[in-house]
matplotlib code that plots the C-alpha trace (Angstrom):
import matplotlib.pyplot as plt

x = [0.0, 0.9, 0.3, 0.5, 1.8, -2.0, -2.7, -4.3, -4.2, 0.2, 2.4, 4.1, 6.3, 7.7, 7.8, 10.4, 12.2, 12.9, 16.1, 14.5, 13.5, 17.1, 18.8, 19.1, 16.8, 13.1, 10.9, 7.4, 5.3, 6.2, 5.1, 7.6, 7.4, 8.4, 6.0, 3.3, 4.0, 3.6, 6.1, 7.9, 11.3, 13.6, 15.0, 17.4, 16.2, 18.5, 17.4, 13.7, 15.0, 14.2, 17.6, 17.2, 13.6, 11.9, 10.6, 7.8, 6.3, 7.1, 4.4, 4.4, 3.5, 6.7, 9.0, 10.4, 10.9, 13.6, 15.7, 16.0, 15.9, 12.5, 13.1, 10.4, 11.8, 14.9, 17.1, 17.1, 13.5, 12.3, 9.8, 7.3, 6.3, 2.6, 3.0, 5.8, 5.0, 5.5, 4.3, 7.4, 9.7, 9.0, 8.8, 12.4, 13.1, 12.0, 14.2, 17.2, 17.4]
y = [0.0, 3.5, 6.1, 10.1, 12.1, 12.0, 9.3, 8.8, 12.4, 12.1, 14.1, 11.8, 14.7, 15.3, 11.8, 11.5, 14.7, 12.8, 11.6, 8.2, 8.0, 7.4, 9.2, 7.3, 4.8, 5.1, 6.9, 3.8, 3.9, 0.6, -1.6, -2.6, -6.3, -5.8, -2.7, -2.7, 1.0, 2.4, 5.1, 6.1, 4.9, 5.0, 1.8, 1.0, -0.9, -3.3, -4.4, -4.4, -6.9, -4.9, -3.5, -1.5, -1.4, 2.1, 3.4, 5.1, 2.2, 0.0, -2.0, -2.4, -6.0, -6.4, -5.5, -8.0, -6.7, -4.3, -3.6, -0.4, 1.3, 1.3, 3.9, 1.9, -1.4, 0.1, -1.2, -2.7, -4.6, -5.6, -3.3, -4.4, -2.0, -1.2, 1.7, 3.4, 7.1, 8.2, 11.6, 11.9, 10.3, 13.1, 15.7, 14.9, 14.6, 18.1, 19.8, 17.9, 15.5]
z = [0.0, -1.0, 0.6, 1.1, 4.0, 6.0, 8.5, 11.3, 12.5, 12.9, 11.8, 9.3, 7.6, 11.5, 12.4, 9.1, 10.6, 13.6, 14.6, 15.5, 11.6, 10.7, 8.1, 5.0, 2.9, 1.9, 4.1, 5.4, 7.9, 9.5, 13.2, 15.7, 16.3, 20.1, 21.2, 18.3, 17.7, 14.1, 13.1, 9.9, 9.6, 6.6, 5.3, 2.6, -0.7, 0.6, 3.8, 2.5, 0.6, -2.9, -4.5, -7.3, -7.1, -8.4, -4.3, -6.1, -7.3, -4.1, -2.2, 1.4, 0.8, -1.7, 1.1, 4.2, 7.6, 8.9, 11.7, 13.4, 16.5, 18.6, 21.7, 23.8, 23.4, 24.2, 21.4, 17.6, 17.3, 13.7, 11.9, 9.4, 6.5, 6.0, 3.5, 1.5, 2.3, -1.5, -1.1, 2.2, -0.9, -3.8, -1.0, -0.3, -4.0, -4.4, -2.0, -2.9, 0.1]

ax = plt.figure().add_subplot(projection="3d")
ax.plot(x, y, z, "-o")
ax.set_aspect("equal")
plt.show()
């Protein structure tokens, strides 16, 4: 699933600002296996297990869990992608990040 920068009411363009998003890779909203919270994190291509896939035309349900940091579960949980946040992607794209 695909999906824009609304959800749920959050702030998904602030949630990406966020140190806890992580720096580098494609921006999903994705659920920590430990805590069951959803947040957007960025993931590389590679670790979704999709190198050299186009990120605007990546599904959710194309990509395999994560790792990354989850500030609850105090440490590196798995996270599992429910949307690619394309509209957080070309926004990025558009200011050269």
């Amino acid at each position: 699933m695909s999906v824009d920068t609304e959800s749920d009411d959050r702030d998904l363009e602030g949630e990406l600002a966020s140190a806890a998003a992580g720096q580098f890779g494609v921006p999903v909203d994705a659920v920590c296996v430990g805590c069951g919270r959803t947040r957007v994190k960025r993931a590389s291509l590679e670790a979704m297990d999709q190198p050299g896939a186009d990120p605007t035309t990546l599904e959710a349900t194309d990509c395999t869990s994560f790792k990354h940091v989850c500030y609850p579960c105090q440490g590196a949980t798995w996270w599992n992608p429910v949307a690619v946040l394309t509209g957080l992607l070309e926004r990025n794209r558009e200011r050269g990040e």
